[in-house]
C-alpha positions as CSV (number, residue, x, y, z in Angstrom):
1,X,41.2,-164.1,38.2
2,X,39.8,-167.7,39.2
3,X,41.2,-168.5,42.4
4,X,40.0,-171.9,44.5
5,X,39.5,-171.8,48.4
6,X,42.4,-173.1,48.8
7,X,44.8,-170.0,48.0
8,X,42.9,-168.2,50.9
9,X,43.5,-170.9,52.9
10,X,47.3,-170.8,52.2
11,X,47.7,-167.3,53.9
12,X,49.4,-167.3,57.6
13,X,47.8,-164.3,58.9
14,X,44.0,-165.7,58.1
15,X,42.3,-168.1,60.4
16,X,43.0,-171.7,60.7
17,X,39.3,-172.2,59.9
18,X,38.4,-173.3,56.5
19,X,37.6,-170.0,54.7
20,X,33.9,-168.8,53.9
21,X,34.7,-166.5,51.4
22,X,36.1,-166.9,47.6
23,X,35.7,-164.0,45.2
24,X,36.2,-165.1,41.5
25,X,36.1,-162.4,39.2
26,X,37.4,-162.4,35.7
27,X,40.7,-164.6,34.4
28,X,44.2,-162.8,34.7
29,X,44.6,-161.9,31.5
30,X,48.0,-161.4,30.2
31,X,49.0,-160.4,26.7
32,X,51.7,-162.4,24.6
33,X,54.6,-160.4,22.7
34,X,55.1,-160.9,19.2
35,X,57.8,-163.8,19.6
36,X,58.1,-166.7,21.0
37,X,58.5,-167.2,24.8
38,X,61.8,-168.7,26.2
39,X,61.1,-172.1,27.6
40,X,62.6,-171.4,30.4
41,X,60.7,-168.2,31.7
42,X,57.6,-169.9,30.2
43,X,58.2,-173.1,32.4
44,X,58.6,-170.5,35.3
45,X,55.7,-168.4,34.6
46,X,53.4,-171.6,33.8
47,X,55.0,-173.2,37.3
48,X,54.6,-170.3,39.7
49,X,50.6,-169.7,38.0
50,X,49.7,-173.1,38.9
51,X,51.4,-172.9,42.8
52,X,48.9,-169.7,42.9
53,X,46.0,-171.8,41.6
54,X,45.4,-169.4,39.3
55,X,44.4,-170.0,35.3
56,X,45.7,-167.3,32.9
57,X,44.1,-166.6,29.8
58,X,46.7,-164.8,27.2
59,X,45.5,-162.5,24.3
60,X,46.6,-162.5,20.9
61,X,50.1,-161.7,20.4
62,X,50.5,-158.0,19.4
63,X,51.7,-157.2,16.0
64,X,54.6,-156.3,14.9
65,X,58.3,-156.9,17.6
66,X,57.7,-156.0,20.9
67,X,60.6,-153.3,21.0
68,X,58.8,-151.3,18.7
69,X,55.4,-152.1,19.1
70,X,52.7,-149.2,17.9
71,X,49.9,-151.7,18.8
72,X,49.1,-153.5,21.9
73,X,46.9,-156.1,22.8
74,X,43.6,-155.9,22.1
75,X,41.2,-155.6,24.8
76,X,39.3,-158.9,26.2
77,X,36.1,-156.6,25.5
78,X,34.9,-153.5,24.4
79,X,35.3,-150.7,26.9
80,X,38.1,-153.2,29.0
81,X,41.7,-152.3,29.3
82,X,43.7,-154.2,27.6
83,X,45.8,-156.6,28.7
84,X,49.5,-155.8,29.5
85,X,52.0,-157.6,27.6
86,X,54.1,-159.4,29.9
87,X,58.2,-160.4,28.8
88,X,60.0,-160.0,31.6
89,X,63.1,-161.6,29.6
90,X,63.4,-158.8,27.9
91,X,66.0,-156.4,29.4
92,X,66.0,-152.6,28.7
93,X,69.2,-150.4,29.8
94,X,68.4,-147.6,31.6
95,X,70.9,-146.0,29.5
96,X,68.5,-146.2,26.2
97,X,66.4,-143.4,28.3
98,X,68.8,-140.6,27.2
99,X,69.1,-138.1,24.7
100,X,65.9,-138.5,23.5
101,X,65.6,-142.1,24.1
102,X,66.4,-145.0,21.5
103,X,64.4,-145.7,18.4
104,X,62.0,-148.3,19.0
105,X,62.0,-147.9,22.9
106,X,58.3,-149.0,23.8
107,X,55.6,-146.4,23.8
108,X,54.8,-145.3,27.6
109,X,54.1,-142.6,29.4
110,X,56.5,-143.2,31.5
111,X,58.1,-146.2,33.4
112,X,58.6,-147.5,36.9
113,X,61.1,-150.0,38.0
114,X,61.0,-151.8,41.2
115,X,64.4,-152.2,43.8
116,X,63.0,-154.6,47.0
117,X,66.0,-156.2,48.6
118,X,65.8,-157.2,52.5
119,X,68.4,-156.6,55.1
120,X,70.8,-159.8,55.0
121,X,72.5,-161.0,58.3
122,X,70.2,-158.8,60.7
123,X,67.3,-159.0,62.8
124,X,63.7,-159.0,61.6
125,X,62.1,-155.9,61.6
126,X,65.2,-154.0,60.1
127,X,64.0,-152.7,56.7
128,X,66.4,-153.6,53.7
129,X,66.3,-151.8,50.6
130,X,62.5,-150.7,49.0
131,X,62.2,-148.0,46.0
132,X,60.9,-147.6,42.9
133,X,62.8,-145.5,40.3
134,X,60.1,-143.7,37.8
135,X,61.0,-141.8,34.9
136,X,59.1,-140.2,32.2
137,X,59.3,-141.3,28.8
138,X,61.9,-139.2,26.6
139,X,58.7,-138.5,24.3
140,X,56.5,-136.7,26.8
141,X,59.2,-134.5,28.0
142,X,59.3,-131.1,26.2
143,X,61.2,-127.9,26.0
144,X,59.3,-124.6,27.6
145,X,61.0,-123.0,24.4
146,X,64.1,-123.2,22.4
147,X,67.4,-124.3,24.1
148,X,66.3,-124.9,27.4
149,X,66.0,-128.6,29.1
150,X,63.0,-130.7,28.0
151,X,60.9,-131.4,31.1
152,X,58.1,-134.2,31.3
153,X,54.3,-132.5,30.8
154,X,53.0,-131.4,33.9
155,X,49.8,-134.6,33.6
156,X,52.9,-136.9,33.6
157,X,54.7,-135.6,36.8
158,X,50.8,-135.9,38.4
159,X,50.5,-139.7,37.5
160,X,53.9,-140.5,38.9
161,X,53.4,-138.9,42.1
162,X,50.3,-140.5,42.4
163,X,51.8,-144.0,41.9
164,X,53.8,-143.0,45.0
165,X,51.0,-141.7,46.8
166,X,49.3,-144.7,46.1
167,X,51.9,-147.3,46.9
168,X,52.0,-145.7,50.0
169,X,55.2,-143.8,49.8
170,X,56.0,-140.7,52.0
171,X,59.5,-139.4,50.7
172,X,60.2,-138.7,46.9
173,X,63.3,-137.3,45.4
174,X,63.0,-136.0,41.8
175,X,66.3,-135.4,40.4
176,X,67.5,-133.7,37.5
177,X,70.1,-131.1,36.0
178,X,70.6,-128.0,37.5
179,X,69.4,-126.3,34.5
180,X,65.7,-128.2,35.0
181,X,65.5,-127.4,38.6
182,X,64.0,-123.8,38.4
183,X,61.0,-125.3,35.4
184,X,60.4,-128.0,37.3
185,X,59.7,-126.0,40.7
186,X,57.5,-123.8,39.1
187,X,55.5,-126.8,37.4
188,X,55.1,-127.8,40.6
189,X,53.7,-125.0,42.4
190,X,51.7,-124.6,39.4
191,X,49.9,-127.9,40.2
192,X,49.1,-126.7,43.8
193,X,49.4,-128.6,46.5
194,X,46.7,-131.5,45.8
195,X,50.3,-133.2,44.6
196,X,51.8,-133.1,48.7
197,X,49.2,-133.9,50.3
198,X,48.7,-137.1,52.8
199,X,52.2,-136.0,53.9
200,X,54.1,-136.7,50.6
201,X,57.4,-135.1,51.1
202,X,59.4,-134.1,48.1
203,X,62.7,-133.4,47.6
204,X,63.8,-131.9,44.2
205,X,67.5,-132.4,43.8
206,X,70.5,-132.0,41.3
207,X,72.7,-134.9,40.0
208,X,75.3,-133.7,41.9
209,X,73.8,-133.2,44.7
210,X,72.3,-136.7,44.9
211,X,75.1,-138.2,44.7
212,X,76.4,-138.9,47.9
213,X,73.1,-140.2,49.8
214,X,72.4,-142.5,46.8
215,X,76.3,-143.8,46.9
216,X,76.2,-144.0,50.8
217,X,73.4,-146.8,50.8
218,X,71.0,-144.9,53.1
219,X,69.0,-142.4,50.5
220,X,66.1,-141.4,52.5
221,X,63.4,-141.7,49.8
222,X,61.3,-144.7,49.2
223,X,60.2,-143.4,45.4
224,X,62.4,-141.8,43.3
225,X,61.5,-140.2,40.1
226,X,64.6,-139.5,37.8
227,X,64.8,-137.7,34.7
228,X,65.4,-140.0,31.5
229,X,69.3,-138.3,31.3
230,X,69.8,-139.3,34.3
231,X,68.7,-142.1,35.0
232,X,71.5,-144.9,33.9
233,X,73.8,-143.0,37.1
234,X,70.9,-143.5,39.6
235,X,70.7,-147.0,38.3
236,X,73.9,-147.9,38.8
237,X,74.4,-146.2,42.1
238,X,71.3,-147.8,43.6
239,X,72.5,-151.3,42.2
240,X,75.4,-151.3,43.8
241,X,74.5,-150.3,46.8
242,X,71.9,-152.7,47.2
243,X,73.9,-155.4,45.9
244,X,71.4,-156.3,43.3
245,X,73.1,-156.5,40.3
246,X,70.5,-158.0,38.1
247,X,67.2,-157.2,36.4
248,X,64.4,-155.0,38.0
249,X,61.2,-155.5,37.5
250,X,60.0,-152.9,34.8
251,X,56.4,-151.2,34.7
252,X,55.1,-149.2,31.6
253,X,52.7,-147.5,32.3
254,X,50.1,-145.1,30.0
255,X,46.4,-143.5,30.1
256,X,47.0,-144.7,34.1
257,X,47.2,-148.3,33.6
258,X,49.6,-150.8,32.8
259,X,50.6,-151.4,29.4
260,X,53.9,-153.7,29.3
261,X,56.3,-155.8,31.8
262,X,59.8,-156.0,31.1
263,X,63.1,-156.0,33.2
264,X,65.5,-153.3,33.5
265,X,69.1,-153.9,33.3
266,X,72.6,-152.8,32.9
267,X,74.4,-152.6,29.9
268,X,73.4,-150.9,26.9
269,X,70.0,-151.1,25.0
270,X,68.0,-153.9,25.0
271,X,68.5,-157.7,25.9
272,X,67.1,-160.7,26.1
273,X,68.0,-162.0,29.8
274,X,68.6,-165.8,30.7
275,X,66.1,-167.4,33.3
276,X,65.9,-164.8,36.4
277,X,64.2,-166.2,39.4
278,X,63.9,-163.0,41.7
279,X,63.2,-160.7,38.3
280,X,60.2,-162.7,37.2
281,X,58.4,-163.5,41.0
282,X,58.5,-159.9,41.5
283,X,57.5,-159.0,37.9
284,X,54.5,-161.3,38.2
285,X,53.5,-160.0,41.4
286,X,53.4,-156.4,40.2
287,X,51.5,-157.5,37.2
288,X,49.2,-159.4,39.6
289,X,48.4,-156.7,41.7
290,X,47.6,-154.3,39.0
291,X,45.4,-157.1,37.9
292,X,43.6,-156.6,41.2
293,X,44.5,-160.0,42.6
294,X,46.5,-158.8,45.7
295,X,45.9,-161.6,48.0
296,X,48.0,-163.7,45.4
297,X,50.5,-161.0,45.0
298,X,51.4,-160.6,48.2
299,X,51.5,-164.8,48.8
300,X,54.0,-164.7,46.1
301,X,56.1,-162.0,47.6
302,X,55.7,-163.8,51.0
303,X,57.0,-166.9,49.5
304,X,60.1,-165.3,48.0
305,X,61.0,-163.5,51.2
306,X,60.7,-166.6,53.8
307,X,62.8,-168.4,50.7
308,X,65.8,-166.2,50.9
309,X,65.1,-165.8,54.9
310,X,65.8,-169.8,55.1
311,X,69.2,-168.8,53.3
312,X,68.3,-170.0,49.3
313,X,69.9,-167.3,47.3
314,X,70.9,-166.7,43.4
315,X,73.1,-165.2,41.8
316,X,73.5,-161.6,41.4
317,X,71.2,-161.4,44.7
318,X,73.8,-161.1,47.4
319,X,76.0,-163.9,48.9
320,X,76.9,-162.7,52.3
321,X,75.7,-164.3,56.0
322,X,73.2,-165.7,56.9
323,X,72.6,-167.3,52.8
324,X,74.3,-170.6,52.8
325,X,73.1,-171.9,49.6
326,X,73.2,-170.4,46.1
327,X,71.2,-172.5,43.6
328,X,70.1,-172.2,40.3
329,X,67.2,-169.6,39.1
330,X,65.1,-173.1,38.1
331,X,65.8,-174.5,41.3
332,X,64.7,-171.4,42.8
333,X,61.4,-171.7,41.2
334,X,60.9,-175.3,42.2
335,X,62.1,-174.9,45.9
336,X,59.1,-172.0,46.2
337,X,56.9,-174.3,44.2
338,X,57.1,-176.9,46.6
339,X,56.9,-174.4,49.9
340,X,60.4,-175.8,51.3
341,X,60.8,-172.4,52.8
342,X,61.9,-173.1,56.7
343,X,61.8,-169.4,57.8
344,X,58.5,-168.8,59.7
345,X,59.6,-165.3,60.6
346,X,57.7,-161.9,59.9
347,X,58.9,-160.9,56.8
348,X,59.7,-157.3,55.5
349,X,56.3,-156.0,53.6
350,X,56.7,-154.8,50.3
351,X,55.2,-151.1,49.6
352,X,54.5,-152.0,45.9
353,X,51.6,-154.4,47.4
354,X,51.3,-152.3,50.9
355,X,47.3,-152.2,50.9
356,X,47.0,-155.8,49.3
357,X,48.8,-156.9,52.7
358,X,47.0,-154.3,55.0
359,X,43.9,-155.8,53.7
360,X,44.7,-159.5,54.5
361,X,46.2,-158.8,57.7
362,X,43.6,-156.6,58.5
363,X,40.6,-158.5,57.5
364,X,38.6,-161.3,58.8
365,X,37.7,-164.4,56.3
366,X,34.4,-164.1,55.3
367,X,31.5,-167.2,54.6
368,X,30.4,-166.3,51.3
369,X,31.7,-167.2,47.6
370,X,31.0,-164.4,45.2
371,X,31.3,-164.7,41.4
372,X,31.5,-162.1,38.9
């Protein structure tokens, strides 16, 4: 990703000396679906990409519609992953998960959706709301043998965990039907215990049993990893807690790496979403990050959060004290465009890009320019 001086320079928590150190590496290269962009998100995405100084190179559009792709982007060179095709307007229901899942639901193995909402009318330092909800794909889920409960392959529970691990979450709930638990447990103890350690707590739980902490508001897991039945009631229960009654940013992930950005959303199947401020900042900075350009990740998280903290809101996002003004998902965008956040206040981090901000808070600026 190209990035000038001056995005380093744009960070609070470096020096107020000019910076000494630029690493340019490789463009951010995102892949194009196989229709035509709204104008809307592609004004937004073109808008925010240029606020980051940042120049995006997109791949051939994949072949075929992007619901049931079979083919995705070719890679920028041989031996390179390819890029992730990013359309974020596009709205899966959590609902198209079950029962097998529905025809022409993307290949993956499995999925990851992203809840960050920060506590509104309280001090700083109280955390809001941060999970992800990960589920397997319906296709890599199995039966043991005939008539019992298909359960994901035992390489796909491993890479979910480790997305936790890695995003530095401590608590994980898995939860599933009662007739799962028992195979599940012993998949688990199966895998020994390289999957808990560096104190990753789980917690395997029925529906019913799940119930209550999720509808109270105060579940004590930061990662939860649902089972693709269930999933649509964990949904729901988590949106309405939160408040956050619009599209998530949704992750496909297979062989380990990214393959596709969407949203997730409620109703039934899939949609094609109207402009969605909050859905596409946080989309693009999950999709930066995997990239490997954290510094502009976390500026664009930053950004958003100071944004809301100065009392800009949208709807579907939460209206109550202290947010005065609701505007427009365009006039969102421009307001963060042209940095007319007031808040100067320590935001809430974001786990989803935990070491990208350890590493700029933690680091000095260095006095050399690298390029790959």
């Amino acid at each position: 990703m190209d990035q000038s001086s001056q995005i380093t320079d744009s960070f609070p928590n470096a020096s107020h000396r000019a910076p000494q150190l630029t690493l340019v590496t490789s463009r951010f290269r995102l892949a194009q679906p196989g229709h035509a962009v709204p104008e809307d998100w592609q004004a937004g995405i073109d808008g925010l990409l240029t606020w980051l100084g940042i120049d995006a190179e997109y791949a051939p559009a994949a072949r075929g519609r992007l619901p049931r792709m079979a083919e995705w982007a070719l890679a920028g060179g041989q031996g390179s992953r390819p890029a992730p095709v990013f359309a974020p307007w596009i709205g899966w229901s959590p609902a198209a998960f079950q029962h097998g899942g529905l025809p022409g639901l993307p290949e993956a193995q499995f999925v990851a959706s992203y809840l960050i909402e920060h506590a509104r009318g309280c001090a700083p330092g109280q955390s809001g709301i941060d999970v992800v909800l990960m589920s397997p794909h319906p296709a890599t889920c199995i039966a043991e043998e005939a008539g019992s409960a298909p359960l994901p392959r035992a390489a796909v529970m491993k890479a979910m965990l480790r997305t936790a691990r890695a995003e530095g979450r401590e608590r994980v709930a898995i939860i599933l039907h009662a007739r799962q638990r028992n195979a599940l447990a012993r998949q688990l103890l199966a895998a020994g215990k390289g999957l808990t350690r560096e104190g990753l707590e789980l917690d395997i739980l029925t529906i019913e049993d799940a119930l209550a902490p999720l509808m109270s508001g105060r579940a004590p897991w930061d990662a939860i990893i649902a089972m693709p039945d269930v999933r649509s009631i964990i949904f729901t229960l988590l949106a309405e807690a939160s408040g956050v009654r619009k599209a998530w940013p949704m992750l496909w992930f297979a062989q380990d790496h990214l393959r596709l950005v969407t949203s997730e959303t409620p109703g039934e199947a899939m949609t094609r979403s109207p402009l969605d401020a909050p859905a596409l900042i946080h989309a693009l900075a999950l999709t930066l990050h995997e990239a490997g350009a954290g510094r502009a990740a976390w500026r664009l998280h930053d950004a958003w959060s100071r944004l809301r903290d100065s009392g800009v809101t949208t709807t579907g996002r939460g209206g109550d004290a202290p947010y005065a003004k609701e505007v427009r998902d365009s006039e969102f965008l421009a307001l963060l465009g042209q940095d007319s956040a007031a808040s100067r206040r320590p935001q809430q981090g974001w786990r989803a890009l935990k070491f990208a901000q350890n590493a700029i808070v933690g680091s000095q600026v260095p006095g050399l320019r690298v390029v790959s």
